[in-house]
Structures are given as structure tokens and as C-alpha cells.
C-alpha positions in Angstrom: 0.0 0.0 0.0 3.0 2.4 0.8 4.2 1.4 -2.5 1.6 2.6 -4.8 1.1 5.8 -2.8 4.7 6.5 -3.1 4.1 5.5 -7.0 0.9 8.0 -7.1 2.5 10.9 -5.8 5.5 10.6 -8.6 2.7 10.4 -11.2 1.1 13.5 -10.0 4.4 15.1 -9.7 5.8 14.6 -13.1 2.1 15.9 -14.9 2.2 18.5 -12.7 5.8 20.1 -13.7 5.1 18.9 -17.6 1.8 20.8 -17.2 3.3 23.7 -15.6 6.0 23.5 -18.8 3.2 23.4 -21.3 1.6 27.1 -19.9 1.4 29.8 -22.2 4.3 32.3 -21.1 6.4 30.0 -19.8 9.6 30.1 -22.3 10.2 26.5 -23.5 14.3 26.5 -24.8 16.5 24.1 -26.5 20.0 23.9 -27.2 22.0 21.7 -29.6 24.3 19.5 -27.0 28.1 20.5 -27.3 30.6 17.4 -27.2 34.2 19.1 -26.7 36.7 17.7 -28.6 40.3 17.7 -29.1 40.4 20.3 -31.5 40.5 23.8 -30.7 38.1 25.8 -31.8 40.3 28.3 -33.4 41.7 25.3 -35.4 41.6 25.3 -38.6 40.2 22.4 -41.0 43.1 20.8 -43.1 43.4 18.5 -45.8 43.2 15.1 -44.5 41.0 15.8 -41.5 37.9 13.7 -40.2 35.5 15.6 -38.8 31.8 15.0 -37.4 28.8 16.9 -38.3 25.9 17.3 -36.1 22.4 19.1 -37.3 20.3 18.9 -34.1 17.0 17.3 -34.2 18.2 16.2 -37.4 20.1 13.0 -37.5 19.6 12.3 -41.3 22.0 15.1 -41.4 24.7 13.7 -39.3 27.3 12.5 -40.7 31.4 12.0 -41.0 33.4 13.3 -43.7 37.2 13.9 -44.7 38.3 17.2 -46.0 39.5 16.6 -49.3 43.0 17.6 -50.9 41.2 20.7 -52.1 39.8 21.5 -49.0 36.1 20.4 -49.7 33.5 17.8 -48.0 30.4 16.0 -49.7 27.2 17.3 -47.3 23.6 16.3 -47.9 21.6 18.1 -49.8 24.1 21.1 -49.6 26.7 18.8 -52.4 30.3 20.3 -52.3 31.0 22.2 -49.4 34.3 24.1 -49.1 35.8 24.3 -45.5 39.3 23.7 -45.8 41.9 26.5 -43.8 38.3 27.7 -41.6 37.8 27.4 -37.9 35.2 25.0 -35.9 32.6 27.9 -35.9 33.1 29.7 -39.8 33.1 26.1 -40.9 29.2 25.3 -38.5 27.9 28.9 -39.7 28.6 27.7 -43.2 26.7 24.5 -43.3 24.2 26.1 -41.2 23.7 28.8 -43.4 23.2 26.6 -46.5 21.1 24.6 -44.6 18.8 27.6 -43.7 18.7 29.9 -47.1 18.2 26.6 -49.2 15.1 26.2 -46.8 15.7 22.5 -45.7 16.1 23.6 -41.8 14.6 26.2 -40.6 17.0 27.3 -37.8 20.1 25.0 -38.1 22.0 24.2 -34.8 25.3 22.7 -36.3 28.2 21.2 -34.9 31.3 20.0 -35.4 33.7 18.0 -34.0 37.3 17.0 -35.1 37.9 13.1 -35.1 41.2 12.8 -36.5 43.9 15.8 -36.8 45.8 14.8 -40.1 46.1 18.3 -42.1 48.1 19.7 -39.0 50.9 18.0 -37.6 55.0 18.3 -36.8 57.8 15.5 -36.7 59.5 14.8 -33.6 63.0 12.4 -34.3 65.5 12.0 -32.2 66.5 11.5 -28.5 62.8 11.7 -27.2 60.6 9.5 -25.2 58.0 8.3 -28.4 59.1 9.8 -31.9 56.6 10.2 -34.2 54.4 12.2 -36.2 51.9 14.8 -33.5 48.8 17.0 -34.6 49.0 20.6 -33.6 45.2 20.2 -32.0 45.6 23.9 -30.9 46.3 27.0 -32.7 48.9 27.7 -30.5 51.0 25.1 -29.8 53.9 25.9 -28.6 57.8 23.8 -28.7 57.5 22.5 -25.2 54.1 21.2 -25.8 54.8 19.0 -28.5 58.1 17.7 -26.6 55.6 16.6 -24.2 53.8 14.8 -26.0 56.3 13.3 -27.6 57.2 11.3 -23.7 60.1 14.5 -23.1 63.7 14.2 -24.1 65.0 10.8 -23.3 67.8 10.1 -20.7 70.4 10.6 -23.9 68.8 13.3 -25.2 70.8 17.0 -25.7 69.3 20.6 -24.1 69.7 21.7 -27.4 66.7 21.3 -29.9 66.4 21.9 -33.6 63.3 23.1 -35.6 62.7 23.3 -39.1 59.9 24.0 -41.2 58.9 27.2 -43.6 58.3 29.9 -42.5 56.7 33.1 -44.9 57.4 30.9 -47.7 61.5 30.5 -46.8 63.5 27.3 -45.3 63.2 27.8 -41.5 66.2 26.8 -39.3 66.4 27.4 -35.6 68.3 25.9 -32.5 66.7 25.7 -29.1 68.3 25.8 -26.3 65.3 24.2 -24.4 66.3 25.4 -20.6 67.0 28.9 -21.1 63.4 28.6 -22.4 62.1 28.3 -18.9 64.5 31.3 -17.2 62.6 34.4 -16.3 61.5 36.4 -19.1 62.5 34.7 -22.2 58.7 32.6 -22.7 59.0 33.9 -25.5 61.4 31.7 -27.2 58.9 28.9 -27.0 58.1 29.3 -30.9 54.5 27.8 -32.0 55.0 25.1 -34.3 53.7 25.2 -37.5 51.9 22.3 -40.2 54.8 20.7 -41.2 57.3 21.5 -38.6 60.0 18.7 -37.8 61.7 18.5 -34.1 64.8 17.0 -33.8 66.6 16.6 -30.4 70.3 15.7 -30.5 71.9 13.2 -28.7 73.7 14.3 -25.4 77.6 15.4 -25.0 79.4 12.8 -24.1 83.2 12.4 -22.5 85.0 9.0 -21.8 86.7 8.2 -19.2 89.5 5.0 -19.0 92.4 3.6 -17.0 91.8 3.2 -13.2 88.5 4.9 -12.9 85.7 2.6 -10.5 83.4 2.8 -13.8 85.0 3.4 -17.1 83.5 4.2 -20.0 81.3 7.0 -21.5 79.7 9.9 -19.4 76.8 12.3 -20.4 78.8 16.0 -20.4 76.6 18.3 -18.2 77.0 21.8 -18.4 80.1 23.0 -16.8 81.8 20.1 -16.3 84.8 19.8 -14.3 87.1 17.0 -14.5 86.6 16.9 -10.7 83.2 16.4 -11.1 83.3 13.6 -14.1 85.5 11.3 -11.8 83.3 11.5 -9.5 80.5 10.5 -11.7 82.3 7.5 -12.5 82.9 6.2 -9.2 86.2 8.1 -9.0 89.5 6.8 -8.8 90.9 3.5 -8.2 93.2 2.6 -5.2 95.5 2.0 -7.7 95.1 5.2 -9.6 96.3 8.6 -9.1 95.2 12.4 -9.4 98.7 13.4 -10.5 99.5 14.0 -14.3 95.5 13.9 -15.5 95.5 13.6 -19.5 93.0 14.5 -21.5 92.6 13.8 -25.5 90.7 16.7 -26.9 90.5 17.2 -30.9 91.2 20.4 -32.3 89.5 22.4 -34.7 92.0 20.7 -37.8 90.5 17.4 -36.4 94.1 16.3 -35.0 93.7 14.7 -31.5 95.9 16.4 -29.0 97.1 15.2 -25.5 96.7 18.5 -22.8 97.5 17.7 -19.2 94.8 18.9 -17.1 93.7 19.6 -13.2 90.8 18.7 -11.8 89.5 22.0 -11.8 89.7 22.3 -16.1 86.3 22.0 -17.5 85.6 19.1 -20.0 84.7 19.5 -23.7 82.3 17.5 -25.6 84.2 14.3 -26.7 87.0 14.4 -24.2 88.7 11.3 -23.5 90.1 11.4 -19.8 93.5 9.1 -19.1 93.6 8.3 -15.4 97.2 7.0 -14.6 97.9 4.0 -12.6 100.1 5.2 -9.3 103.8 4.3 -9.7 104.1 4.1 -5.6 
């Protein structure tokens, strides 16, 4: 019995508020639902790109489509419609706006969504987490992003990073050097990447290190490097090694390898082989 009062007053409940909705003067509104996607909508429709087309409250008009080489898509009853190099919202106003003045809908809500990004994407190659080929979802996405995306530079990866591209219709060239990009005041060296765009990320400095060392063998060259600090990096020196008469190979700018006695204090060069001697006493 508790039951079917409880079911009663539910009944009367609901046609009470659809009444109530059904009034005259009470404003009745709709809106087409908005599914985000990963697109931007300042991003701008590409060759190559699958997109989604809603009409709302019209799903004979739904559809997905690839914009073609020349920029077009094939849209019911509309035929050819050109939306290549327009954003989310010029590309909805002009479907909606065929869609109106060729009286098929009366008041077109219209919206799109970008399933794949394939006009818009960079390169990323070298020393990174997960090379590959990235789509510039955003308008402005920026070096760093893409690095991220790309898993960061790996463990062998340099500080310094190399873009090129076009850019104004000329071969574009550019080294990064990716942690002055975070000092104060220089954001702005973050460049946007543009369609086309390749990332390369060298491989890390390295020195070497042989002869009675705890760990021969190569060493990633940070910034600065002493010789101090490389031997210690290594493990340092053996009980049967000594500080005394420190050689280093370094070649010169001829390409000639030269043998420089150094202290620990000398800073290390990129390639530098370090001789530790064995102790004569």
C-alpha cells in the first residue's frame, strides 16, 4: 500500500511540472548539446582531417566526412561544401547557413567535431621518449608542448633542440636551447610550431673516461663540467690510480687529437677522453 502511494505521488508530480511547462508564457528552450573535442576551436580544417557533423534534431543530417585535398566535403543536400583553412565555428555557420537559405532547416544548430587531426601535424625524431608524427590540435601550440607529448627528451637526449619548417614561404632553421626557455622572461622563445614542422633533439655530450676509474666508460657531459666532477660521476679513482699527471685527448678544430695535461678544476669539452694513470708508488 506504501508502495503505490509512493508511485501516485511521482505520477502526479511529473504531470504536474510537464503541465506547468506546457503554460502559455512559460519560455520553453532548446539547445543543440556541445561534445568538446580535441580540436580547438580556433583550429583550422586541413586537408586530411575527419571531422563530425551534427544538425540537431536532425540526424539524417549527421554525418562524417574527410576534408579533401582541395579543401572540400560531400554534405547532404548542400553537395560540395568548401571548409578547408576555416575554424570549428566559420566552418558550422557555413553549413548552417546553406542549410537555412536553401530552406531545408529552418534554424540550423550545427556542430562540429574533429575526429582525427591529419592536415596539421609536426615530426619529432631523435632522443625523445616516443618519436613520431603529432597533430597541432591547438592553434597555438607551442615547442614545449609537442616535446611533451612526444614522452620528453629521453635520458640521452641533448638541451639543445632543432626546428625546421617554412616559414613566410623561406627554409626555416632554428636551434633551441630548451632550458633557457624556462628562465625568467625569455617565454618567449617557445616558438608555435607550424603544419609541417620537424623537431629533432640531439643526442647528449658525451666524454669518456678510462684507465683506473671505479666505472670506465662514457659519461653524459653536463653543463660545466669539471674533471673533478666527471670522476666522481664515475665512481672516481681507483686505489690504484692517481690524481697526478691527469690527461685529456681533446681534438682540435683541424680534427688532430691532441694530448693536454689537465687539473681537476679544467672543465671538459664535448668528446674528451680522460687518461687516469695507474700510481707508480
Amino acid at each position: 500500500m506504501i508502495f503505490t502511494r509512493r508511485y501516485l505521488d511521482i505520477v502526479v508530480l511529473a504531470s504536474a511540472l510537464w503541465a506547468a511547462a506546457a503554460l502559455p508564457g512559460v519560455a520553453q528552450t532548446t539547445s543543440a548539446p556541445q561534445t568538446a573535442g580535441t580540436a580547438s576551436p580556433q583550429y583550422r580544417l586541413a586537408t586530411g582531417d575527419v571531422i563530425r557533423i551534427t544538425v540537431f534534431q536532425n540526424a539524417d543530417l549527421s554525418l562524417e566526412a574527410r576534408v579533401s585535398e582541395t579543401g572540400h566535403i560531400s554534405f547532404p543536400l548542400l553537395g560540395v561544401v568548401s571548409v578547408g583553412g576555416m575554424t570549428l565555428p566559420q566552418a558550422e555557420k557555413r553549413i548552417a547557413d546553406g542549410l537555412r537559405d536553401g530552406n531545408f532547416v529552418k534554424q540550423p544548430q550545427v556542430s562540429i567535431l574533429v575526429t582525427q587531426v591529419r592536415g596539421h601535424q609536426v615530426s619529432v625524431l631523435g632522443n625523445v621518449g616516443r618519436p613520431g608524427r603529432f597533430p597541432l590540435e591547438q592553434a597555438d601550440t607551442r615547442l614545449t608542448d609537442v616535446l611533451a607529448n612526444a614522452g620528453g627528451i629521453s635520458s640521452g637526449g641533448s638541451d639543445t633542440v632543432v626546428v625546421i619548417g617554412r616559414r613566410n614561404g623561406r627554409p626555416y632553421r632554428t636551434e633551441f636551447d630548451l632550458p633557457s626557455i624556462f628562465a625568467p622572461d625569455r617565454r618567449g622563445e617557445d616558438i608555435v610550431l607550424q603544419n609541417g614542422d620537424v623537431v629533432w633533439v640531439e643526442r647528449a655530450p658525451v666524454v669518456y673516461l678510462y684507465g683506473e676509474v671505479a666505472r670506465p666508460g662514457s659519461l653524459r657531459l653536463e653543463r660545466g663540467m669539471s674533471v673533478m666532477q666527471a670522476l666522481a660521476t664515475a665512481g672516481g679513482v681507483t686505489q690504484r690510480g692517481t690524481e697526478r699527471g691527469l690527461r685529456v685527448h681533446r681534438r682540435n678544430a683541424e680534427g688532430k687529437v691532441e694530448v693536454l695535461e689537465v687539473k681537476m678544476t679544467d672543465t671538459l669539452r664535448p668528446d674528451d677522453v680522460v687518461y687516469v694513470r695507474e700510481s707508480i708508488f
